[in-house]
RODO-2510 file (C-alpha; in nm, 4 decimals, decimal comma):
residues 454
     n   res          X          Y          Z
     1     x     0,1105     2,3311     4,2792
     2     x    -0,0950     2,6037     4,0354
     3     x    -0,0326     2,4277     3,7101
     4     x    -0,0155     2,7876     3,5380
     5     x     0,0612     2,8480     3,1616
     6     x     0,2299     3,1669     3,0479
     7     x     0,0198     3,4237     2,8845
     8     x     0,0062     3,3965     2,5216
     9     x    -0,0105     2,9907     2,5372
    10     x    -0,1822     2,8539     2,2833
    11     x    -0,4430     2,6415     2,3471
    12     x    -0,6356     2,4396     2,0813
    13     x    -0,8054     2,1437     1,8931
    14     x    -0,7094     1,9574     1,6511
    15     x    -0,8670     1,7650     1,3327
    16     x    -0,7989     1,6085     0,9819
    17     x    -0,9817     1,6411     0,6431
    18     x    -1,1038     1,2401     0,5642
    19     x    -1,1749     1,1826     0,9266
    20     x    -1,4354     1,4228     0,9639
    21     x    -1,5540     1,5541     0,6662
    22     x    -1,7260     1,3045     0,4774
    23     x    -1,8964     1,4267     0,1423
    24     x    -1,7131     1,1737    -0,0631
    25     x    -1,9098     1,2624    -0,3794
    26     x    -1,7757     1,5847    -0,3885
    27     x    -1,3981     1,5455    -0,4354
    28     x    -1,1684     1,3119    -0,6120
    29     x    -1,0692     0,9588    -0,4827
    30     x    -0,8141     0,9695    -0,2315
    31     x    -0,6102     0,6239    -0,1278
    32     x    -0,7687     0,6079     0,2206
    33     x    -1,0830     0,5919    -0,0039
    34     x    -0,9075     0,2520    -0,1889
    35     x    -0,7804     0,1311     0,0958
    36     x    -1,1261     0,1709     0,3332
    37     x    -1,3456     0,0091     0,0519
    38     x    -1,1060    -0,2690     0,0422
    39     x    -1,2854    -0,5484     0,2303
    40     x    -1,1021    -0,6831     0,5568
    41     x    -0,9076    -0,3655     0,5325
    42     x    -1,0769    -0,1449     0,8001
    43     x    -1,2447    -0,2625     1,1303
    44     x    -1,6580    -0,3714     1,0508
    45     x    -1,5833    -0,2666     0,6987
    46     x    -1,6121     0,1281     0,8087
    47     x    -1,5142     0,4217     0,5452
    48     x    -1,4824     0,7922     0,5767
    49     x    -1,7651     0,8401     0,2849
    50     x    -1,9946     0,9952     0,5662
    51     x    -1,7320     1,0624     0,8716
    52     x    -1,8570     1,3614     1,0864
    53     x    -2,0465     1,5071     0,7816
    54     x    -1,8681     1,8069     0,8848
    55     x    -1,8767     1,9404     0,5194
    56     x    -2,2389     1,9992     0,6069
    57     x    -2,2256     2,0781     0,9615
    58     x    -1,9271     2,3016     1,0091
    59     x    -2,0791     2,5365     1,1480
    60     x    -2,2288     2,3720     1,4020
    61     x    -1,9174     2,2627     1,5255
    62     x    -1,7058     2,5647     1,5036
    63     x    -1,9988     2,7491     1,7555
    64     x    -1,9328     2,4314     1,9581
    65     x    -1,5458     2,4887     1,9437
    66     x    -1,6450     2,8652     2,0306
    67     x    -1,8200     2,7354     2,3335
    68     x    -1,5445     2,5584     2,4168
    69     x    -1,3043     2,8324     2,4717
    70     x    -1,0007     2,7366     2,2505
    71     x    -0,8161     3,0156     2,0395
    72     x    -0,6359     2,7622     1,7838
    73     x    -0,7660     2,5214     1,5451
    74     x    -0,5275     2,2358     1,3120
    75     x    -0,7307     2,1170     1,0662
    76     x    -0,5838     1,9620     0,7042
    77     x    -0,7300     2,0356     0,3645
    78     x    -0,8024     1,7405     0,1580
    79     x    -0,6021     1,7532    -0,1480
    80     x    -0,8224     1,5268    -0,3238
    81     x    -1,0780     1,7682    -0,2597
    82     x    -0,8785     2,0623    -0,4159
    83     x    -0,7538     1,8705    -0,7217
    84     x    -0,9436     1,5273    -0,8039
    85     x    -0,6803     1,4197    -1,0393
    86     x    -0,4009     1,5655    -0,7884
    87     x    -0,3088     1,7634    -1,0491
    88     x    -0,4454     1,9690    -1,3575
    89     x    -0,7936     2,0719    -1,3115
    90     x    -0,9228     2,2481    -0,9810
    91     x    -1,2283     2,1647    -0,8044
    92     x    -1,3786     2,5479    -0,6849
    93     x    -1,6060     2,4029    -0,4715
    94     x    -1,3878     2,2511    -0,2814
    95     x    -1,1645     2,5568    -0,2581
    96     x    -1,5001     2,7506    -0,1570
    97     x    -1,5211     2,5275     0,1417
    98     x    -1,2455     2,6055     0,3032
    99     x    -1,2806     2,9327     0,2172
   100     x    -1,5696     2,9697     0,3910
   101     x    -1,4709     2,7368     0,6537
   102     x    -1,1636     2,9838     0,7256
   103     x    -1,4027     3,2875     0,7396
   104     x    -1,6343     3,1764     0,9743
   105     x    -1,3306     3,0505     1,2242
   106     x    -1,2197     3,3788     1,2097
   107     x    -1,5458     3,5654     1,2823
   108     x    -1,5375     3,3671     1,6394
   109     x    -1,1895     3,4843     1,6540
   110     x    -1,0155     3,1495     1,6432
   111     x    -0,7118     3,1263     1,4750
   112     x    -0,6648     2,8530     1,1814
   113     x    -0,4056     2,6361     1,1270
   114     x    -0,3922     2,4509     0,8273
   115     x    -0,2309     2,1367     0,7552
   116     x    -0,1841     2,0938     0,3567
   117     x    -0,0854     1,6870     0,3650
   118     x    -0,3173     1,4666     0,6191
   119     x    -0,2729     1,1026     0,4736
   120     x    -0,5159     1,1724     0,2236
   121     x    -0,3491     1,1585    -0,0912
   122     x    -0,5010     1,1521    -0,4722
   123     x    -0,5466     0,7941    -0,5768
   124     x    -0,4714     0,9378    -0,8940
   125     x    -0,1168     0,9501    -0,8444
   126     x    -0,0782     0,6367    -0,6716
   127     x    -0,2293     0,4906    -0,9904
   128     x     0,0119     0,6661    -1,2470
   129     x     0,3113     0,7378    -1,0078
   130     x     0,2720     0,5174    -0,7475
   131     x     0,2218     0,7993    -0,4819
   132     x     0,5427     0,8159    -0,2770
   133     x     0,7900     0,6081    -0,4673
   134     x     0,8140     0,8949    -0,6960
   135     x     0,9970     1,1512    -0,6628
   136     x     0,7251     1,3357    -0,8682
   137     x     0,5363     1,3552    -0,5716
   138     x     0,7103     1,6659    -0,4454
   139     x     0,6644     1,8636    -0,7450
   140     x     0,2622     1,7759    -0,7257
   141     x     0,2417     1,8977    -0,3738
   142     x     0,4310     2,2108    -0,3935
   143     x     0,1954     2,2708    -0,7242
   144     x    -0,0894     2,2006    -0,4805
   145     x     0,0172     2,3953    -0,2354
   146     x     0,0538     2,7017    -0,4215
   147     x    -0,2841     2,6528    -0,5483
   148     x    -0,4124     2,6720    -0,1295
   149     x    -0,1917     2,9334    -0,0074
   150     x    -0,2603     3,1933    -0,2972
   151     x    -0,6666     3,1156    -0,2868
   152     x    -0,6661     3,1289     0,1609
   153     x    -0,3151     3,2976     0,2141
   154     x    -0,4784     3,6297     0,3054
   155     x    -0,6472     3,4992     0,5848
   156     x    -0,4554     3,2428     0,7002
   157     x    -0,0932     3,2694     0,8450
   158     x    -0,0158     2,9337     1,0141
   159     x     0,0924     2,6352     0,7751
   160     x     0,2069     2,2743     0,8227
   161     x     0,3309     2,0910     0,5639
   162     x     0,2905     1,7548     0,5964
   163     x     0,1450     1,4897     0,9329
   164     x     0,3666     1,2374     1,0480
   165     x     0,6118     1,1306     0,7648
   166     x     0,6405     0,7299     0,9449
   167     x     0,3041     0,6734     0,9199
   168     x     0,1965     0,7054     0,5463
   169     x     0,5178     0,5649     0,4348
   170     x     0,6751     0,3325     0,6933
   171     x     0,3530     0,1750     0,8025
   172     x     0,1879     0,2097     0,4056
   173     x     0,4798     0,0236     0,2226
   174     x     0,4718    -0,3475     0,3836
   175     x     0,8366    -0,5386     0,2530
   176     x     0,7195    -0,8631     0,1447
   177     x     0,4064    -0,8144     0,3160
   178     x     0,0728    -0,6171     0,2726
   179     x     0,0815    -0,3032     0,5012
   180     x    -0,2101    -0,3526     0,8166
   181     x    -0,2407     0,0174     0,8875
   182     x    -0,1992     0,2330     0,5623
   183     x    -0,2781     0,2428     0,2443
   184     x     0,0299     0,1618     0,0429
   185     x     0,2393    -0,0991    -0,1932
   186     x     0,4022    -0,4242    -0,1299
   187     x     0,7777    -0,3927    -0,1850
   188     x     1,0480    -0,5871    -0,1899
   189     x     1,3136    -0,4093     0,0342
   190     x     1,3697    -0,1942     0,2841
   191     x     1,5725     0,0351     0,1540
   192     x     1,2223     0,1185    -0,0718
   193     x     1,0682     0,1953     0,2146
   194     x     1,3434     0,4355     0,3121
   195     x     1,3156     0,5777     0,0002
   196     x     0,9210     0,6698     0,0210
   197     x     1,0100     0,9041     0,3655
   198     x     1,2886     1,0616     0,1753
   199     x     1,0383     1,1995    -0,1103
   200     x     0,8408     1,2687     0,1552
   201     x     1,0845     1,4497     0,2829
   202     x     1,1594     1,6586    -0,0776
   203     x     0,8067     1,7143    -0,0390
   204     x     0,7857     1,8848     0,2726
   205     x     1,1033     2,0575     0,1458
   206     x     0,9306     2,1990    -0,1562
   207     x     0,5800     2,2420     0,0304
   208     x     0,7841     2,5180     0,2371
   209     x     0,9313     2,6874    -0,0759
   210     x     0,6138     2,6739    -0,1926
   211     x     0,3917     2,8411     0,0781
   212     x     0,6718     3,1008     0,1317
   213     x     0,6865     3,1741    -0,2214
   214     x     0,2957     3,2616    -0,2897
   215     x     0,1793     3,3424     0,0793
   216     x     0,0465     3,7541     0,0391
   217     x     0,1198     3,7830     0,4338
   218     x     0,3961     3,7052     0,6739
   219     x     0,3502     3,3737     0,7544
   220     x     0,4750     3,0832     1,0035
   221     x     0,5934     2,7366     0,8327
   222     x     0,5787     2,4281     1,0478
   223     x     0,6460     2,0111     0,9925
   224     x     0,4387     1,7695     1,2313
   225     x     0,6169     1,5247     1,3197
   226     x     0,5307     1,1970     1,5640
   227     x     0,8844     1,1437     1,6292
   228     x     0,9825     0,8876     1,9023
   229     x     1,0455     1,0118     2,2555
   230     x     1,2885     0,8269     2,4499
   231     x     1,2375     0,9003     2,8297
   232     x     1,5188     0,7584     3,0270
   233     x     1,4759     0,4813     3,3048
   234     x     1,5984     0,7250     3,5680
   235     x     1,6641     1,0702     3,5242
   236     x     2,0435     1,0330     3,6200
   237     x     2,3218     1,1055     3,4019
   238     x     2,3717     0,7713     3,2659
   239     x     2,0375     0,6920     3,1645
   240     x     1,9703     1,0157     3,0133
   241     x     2,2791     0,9649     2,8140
   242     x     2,1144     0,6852     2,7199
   243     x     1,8064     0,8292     2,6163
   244     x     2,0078     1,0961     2,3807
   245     x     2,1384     0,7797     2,2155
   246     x     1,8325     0,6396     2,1650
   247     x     1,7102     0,9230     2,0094
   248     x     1,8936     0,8883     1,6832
   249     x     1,7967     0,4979     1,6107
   250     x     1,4512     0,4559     1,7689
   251     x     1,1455     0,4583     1,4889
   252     x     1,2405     0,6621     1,1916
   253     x     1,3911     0,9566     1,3809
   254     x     1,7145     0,9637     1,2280
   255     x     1,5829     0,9266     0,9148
   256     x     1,2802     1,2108     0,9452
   257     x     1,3320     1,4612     1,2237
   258     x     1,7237     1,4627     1,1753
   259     x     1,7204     1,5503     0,8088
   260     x     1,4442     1,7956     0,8424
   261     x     1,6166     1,9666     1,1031
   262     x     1,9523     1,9580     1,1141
   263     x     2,0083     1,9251     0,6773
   264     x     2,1728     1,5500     0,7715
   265     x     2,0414     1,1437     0,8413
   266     x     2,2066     1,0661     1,1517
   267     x     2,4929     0,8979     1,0975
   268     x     2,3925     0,6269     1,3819
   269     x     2,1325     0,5199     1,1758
   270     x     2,2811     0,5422     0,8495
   271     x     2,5221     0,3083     0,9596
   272     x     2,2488     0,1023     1,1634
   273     x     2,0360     0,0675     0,7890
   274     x     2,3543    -0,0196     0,5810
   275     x     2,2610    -0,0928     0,2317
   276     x     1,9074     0,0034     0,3189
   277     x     1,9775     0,3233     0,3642
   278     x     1,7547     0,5986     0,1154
   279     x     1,9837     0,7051    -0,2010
   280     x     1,9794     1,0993    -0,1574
   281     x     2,0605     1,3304    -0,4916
   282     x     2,2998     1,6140    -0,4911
   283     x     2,1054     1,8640    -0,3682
   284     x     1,8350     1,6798    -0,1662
   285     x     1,9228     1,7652     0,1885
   286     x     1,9443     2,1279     0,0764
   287     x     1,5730     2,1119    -0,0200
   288     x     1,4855     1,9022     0,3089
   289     x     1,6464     2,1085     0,5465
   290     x     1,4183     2,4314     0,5044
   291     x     1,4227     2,6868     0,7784
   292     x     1,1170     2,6302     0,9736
   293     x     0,9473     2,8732     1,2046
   294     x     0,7548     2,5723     1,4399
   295     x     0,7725     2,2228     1,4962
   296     x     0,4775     2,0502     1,5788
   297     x     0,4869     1,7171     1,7874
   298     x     0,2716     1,4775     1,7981
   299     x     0,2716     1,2640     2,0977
   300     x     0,0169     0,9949     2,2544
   301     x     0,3021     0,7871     2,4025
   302     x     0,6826     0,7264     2,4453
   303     x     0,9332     0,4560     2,5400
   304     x     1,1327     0,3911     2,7948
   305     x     1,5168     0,3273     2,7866
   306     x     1,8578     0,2308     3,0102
   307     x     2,1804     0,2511     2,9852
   308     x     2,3109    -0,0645     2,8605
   309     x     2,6932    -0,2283     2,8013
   310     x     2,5505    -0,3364     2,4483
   311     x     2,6454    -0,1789     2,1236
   312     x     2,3831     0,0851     2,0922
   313     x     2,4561     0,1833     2,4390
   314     x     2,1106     0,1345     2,5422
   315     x     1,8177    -0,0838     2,6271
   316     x     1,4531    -0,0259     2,5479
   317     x     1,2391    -0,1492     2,8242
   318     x     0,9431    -0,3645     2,7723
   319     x     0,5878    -0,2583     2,9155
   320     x     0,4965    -0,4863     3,1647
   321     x     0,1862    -0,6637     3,1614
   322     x    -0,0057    -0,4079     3,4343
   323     x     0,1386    -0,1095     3,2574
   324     x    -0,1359     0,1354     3,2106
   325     x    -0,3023     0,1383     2,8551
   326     x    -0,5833     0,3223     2,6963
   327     x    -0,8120     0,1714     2,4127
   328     x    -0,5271     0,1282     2,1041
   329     x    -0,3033    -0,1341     2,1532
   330     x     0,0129     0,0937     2,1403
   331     x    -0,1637     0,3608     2,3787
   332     x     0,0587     0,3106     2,6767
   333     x     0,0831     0,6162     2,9255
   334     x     0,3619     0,8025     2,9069
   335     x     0,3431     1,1158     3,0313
   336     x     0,7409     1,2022     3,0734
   337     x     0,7446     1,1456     2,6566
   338     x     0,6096     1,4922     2,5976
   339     x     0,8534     1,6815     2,8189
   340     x     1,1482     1,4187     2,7064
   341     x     1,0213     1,5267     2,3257
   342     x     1,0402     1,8994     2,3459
   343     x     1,3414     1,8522     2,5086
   344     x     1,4854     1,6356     2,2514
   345     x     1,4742     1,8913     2,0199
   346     x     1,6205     2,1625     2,2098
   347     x     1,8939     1,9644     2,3563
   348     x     1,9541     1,6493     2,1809
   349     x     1,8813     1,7746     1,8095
   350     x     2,0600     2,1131     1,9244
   351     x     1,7826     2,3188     1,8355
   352     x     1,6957     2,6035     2,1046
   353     x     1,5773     2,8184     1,8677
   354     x     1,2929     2,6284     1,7136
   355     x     0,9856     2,6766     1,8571
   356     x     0,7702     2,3348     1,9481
   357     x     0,3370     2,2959     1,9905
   358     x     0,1714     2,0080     2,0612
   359     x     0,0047     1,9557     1,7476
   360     x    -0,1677     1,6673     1,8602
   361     x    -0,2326     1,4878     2,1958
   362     x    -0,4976     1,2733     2,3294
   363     x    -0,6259     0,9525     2,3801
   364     x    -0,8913     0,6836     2,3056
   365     x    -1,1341     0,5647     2,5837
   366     x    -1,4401     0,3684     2,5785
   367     x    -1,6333     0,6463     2,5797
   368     x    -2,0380     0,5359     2,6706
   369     x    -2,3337     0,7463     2,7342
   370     x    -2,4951     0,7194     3,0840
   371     x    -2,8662     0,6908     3,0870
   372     x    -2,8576     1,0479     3,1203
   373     x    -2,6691     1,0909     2,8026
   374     x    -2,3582     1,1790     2,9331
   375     x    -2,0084     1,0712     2,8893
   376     x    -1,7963     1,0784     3,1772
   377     x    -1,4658     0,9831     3,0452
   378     x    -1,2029     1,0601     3,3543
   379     x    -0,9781     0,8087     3,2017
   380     x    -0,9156     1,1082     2,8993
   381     x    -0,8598     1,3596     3,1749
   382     x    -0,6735     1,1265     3,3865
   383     x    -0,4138     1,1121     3,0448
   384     x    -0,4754     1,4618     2,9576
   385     x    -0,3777     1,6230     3,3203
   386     x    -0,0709     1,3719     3,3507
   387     x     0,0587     1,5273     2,9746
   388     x    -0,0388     1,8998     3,0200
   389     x     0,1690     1,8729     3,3272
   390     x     0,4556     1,7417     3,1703
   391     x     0,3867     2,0002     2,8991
   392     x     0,4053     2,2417     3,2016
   393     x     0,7380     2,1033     3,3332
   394     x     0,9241     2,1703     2,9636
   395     x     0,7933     2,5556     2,9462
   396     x     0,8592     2,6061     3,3685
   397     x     1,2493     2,4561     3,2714
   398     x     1,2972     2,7488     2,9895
   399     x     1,2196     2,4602     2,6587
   400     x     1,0127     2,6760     2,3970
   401     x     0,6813     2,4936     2,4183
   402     x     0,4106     2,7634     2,2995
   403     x     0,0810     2,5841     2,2735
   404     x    -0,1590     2,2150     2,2559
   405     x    -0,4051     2,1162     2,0685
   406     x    -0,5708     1,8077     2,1834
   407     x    -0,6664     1,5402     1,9706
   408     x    -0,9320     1,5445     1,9186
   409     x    -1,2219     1,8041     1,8650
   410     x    -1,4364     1,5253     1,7945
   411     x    -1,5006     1,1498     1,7645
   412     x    -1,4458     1,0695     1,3830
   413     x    -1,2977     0,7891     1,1494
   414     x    -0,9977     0,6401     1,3357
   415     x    -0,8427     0,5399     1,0137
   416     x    -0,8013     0,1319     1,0097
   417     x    -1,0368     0,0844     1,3482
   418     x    -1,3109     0,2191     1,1825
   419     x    -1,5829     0,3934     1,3922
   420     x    -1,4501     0,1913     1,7052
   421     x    -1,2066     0,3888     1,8837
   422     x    -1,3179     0,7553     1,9973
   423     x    -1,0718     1,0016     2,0765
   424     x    -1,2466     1,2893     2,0533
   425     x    -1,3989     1,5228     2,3599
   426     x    -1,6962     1,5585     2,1908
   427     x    -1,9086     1,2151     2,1809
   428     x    -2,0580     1,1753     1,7484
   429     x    -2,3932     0,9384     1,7215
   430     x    -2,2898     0,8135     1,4044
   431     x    -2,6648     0,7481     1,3628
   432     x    -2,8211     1,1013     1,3918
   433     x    -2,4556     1,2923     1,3722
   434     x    -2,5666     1,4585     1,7141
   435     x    -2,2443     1,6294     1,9016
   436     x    -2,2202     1,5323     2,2695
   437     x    -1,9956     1,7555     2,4629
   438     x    -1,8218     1,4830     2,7368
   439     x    -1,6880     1,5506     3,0613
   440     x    -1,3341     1,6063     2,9473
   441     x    -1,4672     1,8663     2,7044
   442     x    -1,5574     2,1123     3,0184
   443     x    -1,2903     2,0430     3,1789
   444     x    -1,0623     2,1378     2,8564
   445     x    -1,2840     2,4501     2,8377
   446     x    -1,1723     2,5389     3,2162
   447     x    -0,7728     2,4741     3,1665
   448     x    -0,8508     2,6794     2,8329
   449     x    -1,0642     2,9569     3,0051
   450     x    -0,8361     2,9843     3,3241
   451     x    -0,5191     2,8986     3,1645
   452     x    -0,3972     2,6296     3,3935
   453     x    -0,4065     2,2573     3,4743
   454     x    -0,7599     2,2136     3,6512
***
């Protein structure tokens, strides 16, 4: 089978501000900064001081990205680096940056997408407001964002809010417990934790008014989301009722994606978290439940589920012990969860009309060079062939999948594990900082160049 995509895909790479950019010194403290020079916090006591040093060296790796082929680059802006305090007085040279990052994207012709909320956030207003239990927070971040989109807004024309809503406040706020993962607070209940994702929420509510609102062009508006894919057991009609069900209770989703897209929690879970349930103002889903233009998914890996006599009216399966498994612990492959995804949306959330892109897909091997200074990492294209071909498989059954980016461009800080796990296509010496193109980075560049599954 010719694994082609349809004109007009979008293919592309994908990156975040503190993984890569290093150049600490010049920007404000963010909590990943806290939380990395915490010892015992992050793997061999690793921080994102240095990263990529791709402050200093971006343009070394957008020719690189050139030479790869891609069209489409995600990147996030570090907030910290906009306004040290993260709020009150601007930092210009950090606004120059990315002003001149953004210009020299464009004269290669690639097309810049810009996520305004990476993880990053001021460790300012964790000390005053205590970051995401405040509803403050929203207010601080559209007042950010306006500050971005009316300094880059001419040139730019793709915006994401915020990047994966479970994972700096589910994973950050630890009940009872210090959080592993994330920076974040010790709290006492649940139904705090619930209650960080739903300013979170307000904030990607408000982060929309606010790039519509100050944004000198037309403009697309997008949320990235790592929702939960349930893929169903069997693709029969009881197991893929299943999998709808599961949808609604698995992770956060009822408490993220449903709210963001459909202006409601889903009732299954509200009833599911009882008293732990977020307490929502008059007015709050209202702000939440902003028309979007894109929803960007990112998926490494999925679930499967059954139908089951129990309550729920499903089962989730557990791996077994041979399952295949790249180098995270949760990395299992699972193709069938980025076609179950997309379709999600479209069927199980109701939404046809939103458009979906793979904001971020990939995997971490261990990569090595060869003595000939290679990498040849078939286990990434092994993953990355079985996704793009699900990927194929939503856009060949009508779903509205219109591009991937692949995570990612290059090796970088992999948050809590440190320098350890590499997920990028393009090998970093930490050492000298010299970029190593690997094998899955030419074959990218031919799917990319030819438009197909190679």
């Amino acid at each position: 089978m010719l694994y082609s995509f349809p004109p007009g895909f979008q293919w592309g790479v994908a990156t975040s501000s503190y993984q890569i950019e290093g150049a600490a010194d010049s920007r404000g403290a963010s909590v990943w900064d806290t939380f990395s020079q915490t010892p015992g916090r992050v793997l061999n006591g690793h921080t994102g001081a240095v990263a990529c040093d791709h402050l200093h060296r971006f343009r070394e790796d957008i020719a690189l990205m050139a030479e790869l082929g891609v069209r489409h680059y995600r990147f996030s802006i570090s907030w910290p680096r906009i306004l040290p305090e993260g709020r009150g007085q601007v930092n210009h040279e950090g606004l120059a940056f990315y002003s001149e990052l953004v210009d020299f994207l464009l004269s290669y012709d690639i097309t810049p997408h810009v996520t305004l909320f990476h993880w990053d956030s001021p460790q300012a207003l964790e000390t005053e407001d205590g970051s995401w239990r405040s509803r403050q927070m929203a207010q601080d971040l559209a007042d950010y964002a306006a500050i971005v989109v009316k300094h880059l807004g001419d040139r730019i024309s793709h915006w994401i809010t915020l990047n994966e809503i479970f994972c700096f406040t589910h994973l950050g706020y630890g009940v009872n417990q210090v959080p592993e993962m994330a920076p974040g607070t010790v709290v006492q209940t649940a139904k705090e934790v619930w209650q960080t994702s739903h300013h979170a929420l307000l904030v990607h509510g408000l982060g929309c008014q606010a790039i519509r609102a100050y944004s000198p062009r037309p403009c697309s508006v997008a949320l990235v989301d790592n929702f939960l894919a349930p893929v169903p057991f069997a693709e029969t009609p009881e197991h893929i009722t299943a999998a709808q069900q599961a949808f609604h209770t698995l992770g956060t989703n009822g408490g993220v994606i449903f709210p963001a897209l459909t202006g409601e929690y889903s009732p299954l879970m509200l009833e599911h978290l009882g008293e732990n349930a977020p307490d929502v103002e008059a007015g709050d889903l209202e702000t939440i439940h902003q028309p979007l233009d894109a929803l960007g998914f990112n998926v490494y890996t999925g679930v499967y589920v059954r139908a089951s006599d129990n309550a729920p009216g499903y089962e989730v399966l557990p791996f077994p012990k041979g399952y295949p498994r790249l180098h995270m612990p949760w990395l299992h492959v699972v193709p069938d969860s980025l076609y179950w995804g997309v379709r999600h949306i479209s069927d199980t959330l109701n939404r046809p009309d939103l458009k979906v892109f793979i904001s971020e897909n990939g995997c971490a091997a261990r990569d090595e060079l060869t003595d000939q200074g290679e990498v040849l990492d078939m286990d990434r294209i092994h993953y990355l062939r079985q996704y793009l071909q699900s990927a194929h498989r939503a856009i060949s059954q009508g779903y509205p999948l219109m591009g991937y980016f692949l995570w990612s461009f290059l090796d970088n800080f992999e948050w809590a594990y440190g320098y350890d796990r590499r997920f990028g296509i393009t090998y970093v010496d930490y050492e000298t900082q010299q970029r190593i193109p690997k094998a899955s980075f030419h074959w990218y560049g031919k799917c990319v160049q030819e438009n197909r599954i190679v």
